[in-house]
C-alpha positions as CSV (number, residue, x, y, z in Angstrom):
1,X,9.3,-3.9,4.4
2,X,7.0,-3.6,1.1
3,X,10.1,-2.8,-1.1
4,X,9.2,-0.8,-4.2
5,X,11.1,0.8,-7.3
6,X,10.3,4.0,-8.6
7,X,7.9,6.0,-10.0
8,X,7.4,9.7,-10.9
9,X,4.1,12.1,-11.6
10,X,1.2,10.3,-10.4
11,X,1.2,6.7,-9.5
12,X,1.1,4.8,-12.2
13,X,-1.5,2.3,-12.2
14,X,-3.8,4.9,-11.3
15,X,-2.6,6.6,-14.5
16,X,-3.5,3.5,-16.2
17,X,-6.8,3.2,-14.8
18,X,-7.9,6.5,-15.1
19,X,-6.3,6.3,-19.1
20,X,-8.1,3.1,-19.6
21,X,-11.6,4.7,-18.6
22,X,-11.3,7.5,-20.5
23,X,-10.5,5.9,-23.6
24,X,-12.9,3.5,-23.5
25,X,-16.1,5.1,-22.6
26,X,-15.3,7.5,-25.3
27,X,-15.1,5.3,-27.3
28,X,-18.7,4.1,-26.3
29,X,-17.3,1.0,-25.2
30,X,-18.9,-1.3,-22.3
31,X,-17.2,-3.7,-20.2
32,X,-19.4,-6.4,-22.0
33,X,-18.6,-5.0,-25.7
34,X,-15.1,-4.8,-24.5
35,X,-13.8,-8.0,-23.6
36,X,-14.9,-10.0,-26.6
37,X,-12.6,-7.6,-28.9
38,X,-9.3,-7.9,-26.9
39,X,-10.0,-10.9,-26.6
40,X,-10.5,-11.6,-22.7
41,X,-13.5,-11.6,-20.0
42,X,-15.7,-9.1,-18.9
43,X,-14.3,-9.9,-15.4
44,X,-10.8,-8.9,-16.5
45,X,-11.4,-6.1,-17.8
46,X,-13.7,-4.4,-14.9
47,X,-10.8,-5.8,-12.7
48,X,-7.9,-4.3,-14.7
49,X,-10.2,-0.6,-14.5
50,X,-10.7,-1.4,-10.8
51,X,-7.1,-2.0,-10.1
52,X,-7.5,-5.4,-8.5
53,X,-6.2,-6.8,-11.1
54,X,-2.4,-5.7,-12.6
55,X,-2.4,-4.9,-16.1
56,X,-0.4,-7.7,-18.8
57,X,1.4,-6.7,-22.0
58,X,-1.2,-8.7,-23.7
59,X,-4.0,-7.2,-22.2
60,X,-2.8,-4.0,-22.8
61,X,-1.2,-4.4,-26.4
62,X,-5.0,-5.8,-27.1
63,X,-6.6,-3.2,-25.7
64,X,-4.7,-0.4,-27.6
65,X,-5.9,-2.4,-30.7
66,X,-9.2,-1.6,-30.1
67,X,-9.3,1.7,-28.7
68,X,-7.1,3.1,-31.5
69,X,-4.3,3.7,-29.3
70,X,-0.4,4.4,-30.1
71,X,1.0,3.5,-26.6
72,X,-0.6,5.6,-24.1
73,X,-0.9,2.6,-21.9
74,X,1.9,1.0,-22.9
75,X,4.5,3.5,-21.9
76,X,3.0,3.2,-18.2
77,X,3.7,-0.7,-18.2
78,X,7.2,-0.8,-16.7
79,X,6.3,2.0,-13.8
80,X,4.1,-0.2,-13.0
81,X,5.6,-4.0,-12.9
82,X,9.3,-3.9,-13.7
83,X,10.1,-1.5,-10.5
84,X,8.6,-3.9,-8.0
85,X,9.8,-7.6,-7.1
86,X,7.7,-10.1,-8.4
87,X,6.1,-10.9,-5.4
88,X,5.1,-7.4,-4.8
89,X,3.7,-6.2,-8.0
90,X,0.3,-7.4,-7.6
91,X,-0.1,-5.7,-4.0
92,X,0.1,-1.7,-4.8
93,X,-3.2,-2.1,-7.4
94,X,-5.0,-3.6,-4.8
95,X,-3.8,-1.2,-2.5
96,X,-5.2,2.0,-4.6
97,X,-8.3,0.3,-5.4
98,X,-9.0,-0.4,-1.9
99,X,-11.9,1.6,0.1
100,X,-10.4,0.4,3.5
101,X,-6.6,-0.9,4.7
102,X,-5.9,-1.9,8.0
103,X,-2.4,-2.4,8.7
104,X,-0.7,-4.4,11.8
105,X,3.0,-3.3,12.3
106,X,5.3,-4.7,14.6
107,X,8.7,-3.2,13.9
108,X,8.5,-0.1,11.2
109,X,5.7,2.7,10.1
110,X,3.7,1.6,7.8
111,X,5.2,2.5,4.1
112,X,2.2,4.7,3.7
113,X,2.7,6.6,6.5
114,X,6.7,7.1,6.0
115,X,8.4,9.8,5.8
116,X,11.3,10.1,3.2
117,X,14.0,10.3,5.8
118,X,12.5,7.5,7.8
119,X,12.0,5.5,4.6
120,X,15.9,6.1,3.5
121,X,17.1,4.7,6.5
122,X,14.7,1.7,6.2
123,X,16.2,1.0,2.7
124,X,19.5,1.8,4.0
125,X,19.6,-1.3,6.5
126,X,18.9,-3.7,3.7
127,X,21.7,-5.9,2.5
128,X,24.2,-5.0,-0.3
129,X,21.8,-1.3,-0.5
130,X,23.2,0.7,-3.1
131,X,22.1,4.7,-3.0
132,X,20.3,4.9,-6.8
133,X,18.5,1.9,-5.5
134,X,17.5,3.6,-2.6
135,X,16.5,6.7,-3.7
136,X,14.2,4.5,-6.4
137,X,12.4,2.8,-3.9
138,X,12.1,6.0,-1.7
139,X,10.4,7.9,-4.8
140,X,8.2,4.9,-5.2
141,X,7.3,4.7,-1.7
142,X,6.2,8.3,-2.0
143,X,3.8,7.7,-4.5
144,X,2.4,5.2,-3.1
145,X,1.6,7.6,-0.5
146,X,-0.7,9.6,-3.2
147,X,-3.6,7.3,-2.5
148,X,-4.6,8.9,0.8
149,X,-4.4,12.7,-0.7
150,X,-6.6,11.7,-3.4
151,X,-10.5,12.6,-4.0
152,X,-12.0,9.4,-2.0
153,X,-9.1,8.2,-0.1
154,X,-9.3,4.6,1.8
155,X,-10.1,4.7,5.2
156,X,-6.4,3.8,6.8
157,X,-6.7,2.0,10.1
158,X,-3.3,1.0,11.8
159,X,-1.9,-0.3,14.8
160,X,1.4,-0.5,15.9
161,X,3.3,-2.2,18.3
162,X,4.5,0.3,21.2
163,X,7.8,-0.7,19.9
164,X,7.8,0.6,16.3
165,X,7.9,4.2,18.4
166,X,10.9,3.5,20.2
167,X,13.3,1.9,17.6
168,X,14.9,5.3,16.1
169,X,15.2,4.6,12.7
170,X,17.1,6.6,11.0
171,X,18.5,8.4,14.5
172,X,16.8,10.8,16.8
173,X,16.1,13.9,14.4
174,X,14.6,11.6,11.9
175,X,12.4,9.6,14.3
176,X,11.4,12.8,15.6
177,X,10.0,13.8,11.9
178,X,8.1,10.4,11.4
179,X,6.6,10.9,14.7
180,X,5.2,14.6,14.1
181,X,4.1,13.2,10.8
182,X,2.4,10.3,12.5
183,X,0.5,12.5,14.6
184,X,0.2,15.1,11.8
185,X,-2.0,12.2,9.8
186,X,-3.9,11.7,12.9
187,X,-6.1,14.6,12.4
188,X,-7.6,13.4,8.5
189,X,-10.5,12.0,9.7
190,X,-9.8,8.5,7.3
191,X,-6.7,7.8,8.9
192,X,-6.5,6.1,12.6
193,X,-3.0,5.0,14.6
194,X,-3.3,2.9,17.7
195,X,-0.4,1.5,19.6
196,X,-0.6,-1.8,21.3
197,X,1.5,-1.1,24.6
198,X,4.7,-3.4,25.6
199,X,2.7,-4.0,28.6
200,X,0.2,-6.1,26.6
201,X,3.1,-8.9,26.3
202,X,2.5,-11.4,24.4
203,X,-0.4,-10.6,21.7
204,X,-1.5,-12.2,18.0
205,X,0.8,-10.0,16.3
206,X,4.4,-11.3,17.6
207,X,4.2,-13.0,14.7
208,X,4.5,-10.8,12.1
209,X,3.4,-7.9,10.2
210,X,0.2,-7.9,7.7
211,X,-2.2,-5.6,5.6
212,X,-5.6,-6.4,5.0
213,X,-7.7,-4.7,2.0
214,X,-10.9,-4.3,0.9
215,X,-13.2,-2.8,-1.5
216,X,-16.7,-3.8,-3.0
217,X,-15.6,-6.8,-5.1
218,X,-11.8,-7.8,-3.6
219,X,-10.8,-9.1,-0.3
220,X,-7.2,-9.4,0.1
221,X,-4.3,-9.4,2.8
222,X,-0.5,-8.8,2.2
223,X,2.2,-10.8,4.3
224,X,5.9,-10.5,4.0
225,X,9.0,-12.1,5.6
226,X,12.5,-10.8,4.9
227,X,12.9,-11.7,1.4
228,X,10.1,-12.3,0.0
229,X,5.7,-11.5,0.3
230,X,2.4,-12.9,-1.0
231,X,-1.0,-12.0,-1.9
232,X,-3.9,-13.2,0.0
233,X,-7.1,-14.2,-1.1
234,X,-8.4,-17.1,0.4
235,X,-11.4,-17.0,2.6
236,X,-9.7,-19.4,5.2
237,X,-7.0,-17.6,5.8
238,X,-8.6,-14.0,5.2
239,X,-11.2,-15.0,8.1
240,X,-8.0,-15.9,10.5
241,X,-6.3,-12.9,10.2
242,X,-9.5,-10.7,10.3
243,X,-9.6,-13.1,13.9
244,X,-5.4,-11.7,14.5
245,X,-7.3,-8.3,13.9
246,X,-10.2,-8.2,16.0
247,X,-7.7,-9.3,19.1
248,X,-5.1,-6.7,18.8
249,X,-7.6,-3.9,18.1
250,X,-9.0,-5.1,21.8
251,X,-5.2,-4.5,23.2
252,X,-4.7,-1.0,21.0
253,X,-5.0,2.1,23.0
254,X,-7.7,4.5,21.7
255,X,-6.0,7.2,19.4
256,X,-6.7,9.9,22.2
257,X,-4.0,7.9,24.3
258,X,-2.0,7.2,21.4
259,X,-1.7,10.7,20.8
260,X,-0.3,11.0,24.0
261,X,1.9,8.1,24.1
262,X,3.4,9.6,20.8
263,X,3.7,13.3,22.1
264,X,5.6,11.5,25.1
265,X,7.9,9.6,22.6
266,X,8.6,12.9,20.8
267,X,9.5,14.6,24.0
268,X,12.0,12.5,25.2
269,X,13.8,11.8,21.6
């Protein structure tokens, strides 16, 4: 359910990345001539700047050092890592650096496609959910969202089971919203929704749910159960789920029928 705490302004590792840019090129600082004074590798740091790679106190406390700093990076630190679960923490900095997510869903919207109401009543139906909580983790949800409004937005690809369309989350009104904004996204040009129909039966993502990310340098997937997640790297298991993929794309309905089968969903609500 990608649980999240929250955030305000713009998302904060991307504040940190953008911070960490700026003050070191004017600096006149390389990634090579970097990494020796923190001390760390080269590796790190262009990771860190990419945003595969989560900034640590260490890291950061080192690289104020050297850049002359007085806690401009530090005060974005726990935005960034004490909101989430530590399971999820690494997962959103791959997620902004990422040119392209594909997303399989089988029961809810994707997080990044939520609406606020739709995302409260996701939060709502956790266990013991208390309403600052909630309203936390509906803010950071939300800026997670600021990814796909930015300059070069990822190419978002989803598909979703026909049945994440007729569970009414949240109760007619509010399905009725997440749908409109579902088709609303439908018209940027990086952002795709196919639904896999109930006819198709039984298909390779009954399973579960999963996200799959990718940029120049980072290949990485996202699975989680109900209490806890994990980062994917390894090639083995990247390959199989790029197979899980590839098969329910072939049972997705093209996004012109989608579009309708939405519409249809909308109409009856």
């Amino acid at each position: 359910m990608e649980r999240e705490g929250n955030v305000s302004g713009k998302a904060p590792i991307e504040e940190y990345r953008r911070r960490m840019r700026q003050y070191r090129t004017a600096s006149g600082l390389t990634h090579a001539r970097l990494a020796p004074l923190i001390p760390c590798s080269e590796s790190l740091v262009g990771a860190v700047e990419r945003g595969t790679r989560p900034p640590t106190e260490s890291f950061t406390r080192g690289l104020e050092r050297v850049l002359g700093l007085d806690g401009e990076l530090l005060e974005l630190l726990p935005a960034i890592r004490d909101v989430n679960p530590t399971w999820f923490r690494k997962w959103p900095a791959i997620e902004a650096a990422a040119k392209s997510i594909r997303i399989y869903q089988l029961a809810l919207v994707p997080g990044l496609l939520q609406t606020a109401h739709y995302a409260r009543a996701v939060f709502e139906g956790e266990p013991g959910a208390q309403s600052g909580e909630v309203e936390k983790a509906i803010n950071a949800r939300l800026q997670r969202q600021t990814i796909l409004s930015q300059a070069s937005p990822p190419g978002l690809s989803v598909i979703l089971d026909e049945s994440v369309l007729l569970r009414q989350i949240g109760g007619p009104e509010v399905m009725k919203g997440q749908l409109r904004y579902l088709l609303d996204a439908m018209t940027r040009p990086y952002v795709t929704v196919r639904v896999v129909p109930l006819l198709a039966r039984s298909t390779a993502g009954l399973i579960g749910p999963f996200v799959l990310a990718s940029d120049d340098d980072t290949n990485a997937a996202f699975l989680e159960n109900a209490e806890t997640g994990e980062v994917i790297h390894q090639a083995e298991l990247m390959h199989k789920l790029n197979q899980r993929w590839e098969l329910l794309s072939g049972l997705a309905q093209p996004t012109y029928e989608t579009i309708k089968i939405i519409t249809r969903v909308v109409e009856e609500l």
